[in-house]
C-alpha positions in Angstrom: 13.1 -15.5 -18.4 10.1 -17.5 -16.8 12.9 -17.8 -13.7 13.0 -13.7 -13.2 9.4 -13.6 -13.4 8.3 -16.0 -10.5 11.9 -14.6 -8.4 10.2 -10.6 -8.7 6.5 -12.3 -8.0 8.6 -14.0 -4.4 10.6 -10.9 -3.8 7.3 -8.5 -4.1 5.8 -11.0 -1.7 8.7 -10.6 0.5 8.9 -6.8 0.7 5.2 -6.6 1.2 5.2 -9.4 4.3 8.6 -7.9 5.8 7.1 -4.1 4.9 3.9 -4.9 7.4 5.8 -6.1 10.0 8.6 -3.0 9.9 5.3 -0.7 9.9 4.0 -2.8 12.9 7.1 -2.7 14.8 7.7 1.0 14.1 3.9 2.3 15.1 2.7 3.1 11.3 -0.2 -0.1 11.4 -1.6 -1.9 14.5 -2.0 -5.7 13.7 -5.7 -5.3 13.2 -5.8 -2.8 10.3 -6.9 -3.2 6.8 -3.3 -2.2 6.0 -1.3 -4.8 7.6 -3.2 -7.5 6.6 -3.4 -6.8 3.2 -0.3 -6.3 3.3 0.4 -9.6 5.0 -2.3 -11.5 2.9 -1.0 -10.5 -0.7 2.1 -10.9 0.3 1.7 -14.9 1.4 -0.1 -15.2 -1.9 2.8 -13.6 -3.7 5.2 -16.0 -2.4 3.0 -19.0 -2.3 2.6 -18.4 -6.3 6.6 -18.3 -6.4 6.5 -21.2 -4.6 4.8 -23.4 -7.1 8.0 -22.5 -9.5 10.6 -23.4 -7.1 8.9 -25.7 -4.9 9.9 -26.2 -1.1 7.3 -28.3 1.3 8.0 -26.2 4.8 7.7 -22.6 2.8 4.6 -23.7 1.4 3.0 -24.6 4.5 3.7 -21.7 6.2 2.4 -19.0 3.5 -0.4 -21.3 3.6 -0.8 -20.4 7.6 0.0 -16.9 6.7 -2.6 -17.1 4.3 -4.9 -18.4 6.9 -4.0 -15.5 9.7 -4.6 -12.7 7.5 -8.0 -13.9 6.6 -9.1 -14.4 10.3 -7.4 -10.9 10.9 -9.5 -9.2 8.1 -12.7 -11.1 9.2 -12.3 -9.6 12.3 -11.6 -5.8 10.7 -14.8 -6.1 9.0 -16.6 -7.3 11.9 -15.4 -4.7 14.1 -16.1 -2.2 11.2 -19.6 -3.4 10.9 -20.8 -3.7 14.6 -19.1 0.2 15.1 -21.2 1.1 11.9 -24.7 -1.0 13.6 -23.7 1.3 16.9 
């Protein structure tokens, strides 16, 4: 049972990572929205807890990156958000 659990936590992080990039790739978010990296950032943390089940080294590292690239892209949203609200 514990095995479907951490398999539909990893699949939710897939559609959500795969879903921001379709909606990048088809116009519906541009790369620096809130949307996308969400999106992107739940996603990586989604599979990086499924991970920790069914461990593999080079997966891990690169959620961890992913991880990493949504944060810098949502520092720079609110930012951006901030110094158009201080304008």
């Amino acid at each position: 049972m514990i095995d479907i659990l951490f398999d539909v936590i990893g699949m939710s992080g897939t559609a959500l990572v795969v879903g921001a990039f379709f909606m990048l790739q088809l116009g519906k978010a541009a790369p620096e929205s809130l949307t996308y990296n969400v999106m992107n950032l739940t996603g990586a943390i989604l599979l990086l807890i499924s991970l920790c089940y069914n461990f593999n080294l080079a997966s891990f590292v690169i959620e961890l990156f992913w991880i990493v690239a949504s944060i810098i892209g949502l520092v720079k949203y609110f930012k951006a958000k901030q110094s158009a609200v201080a304008t």
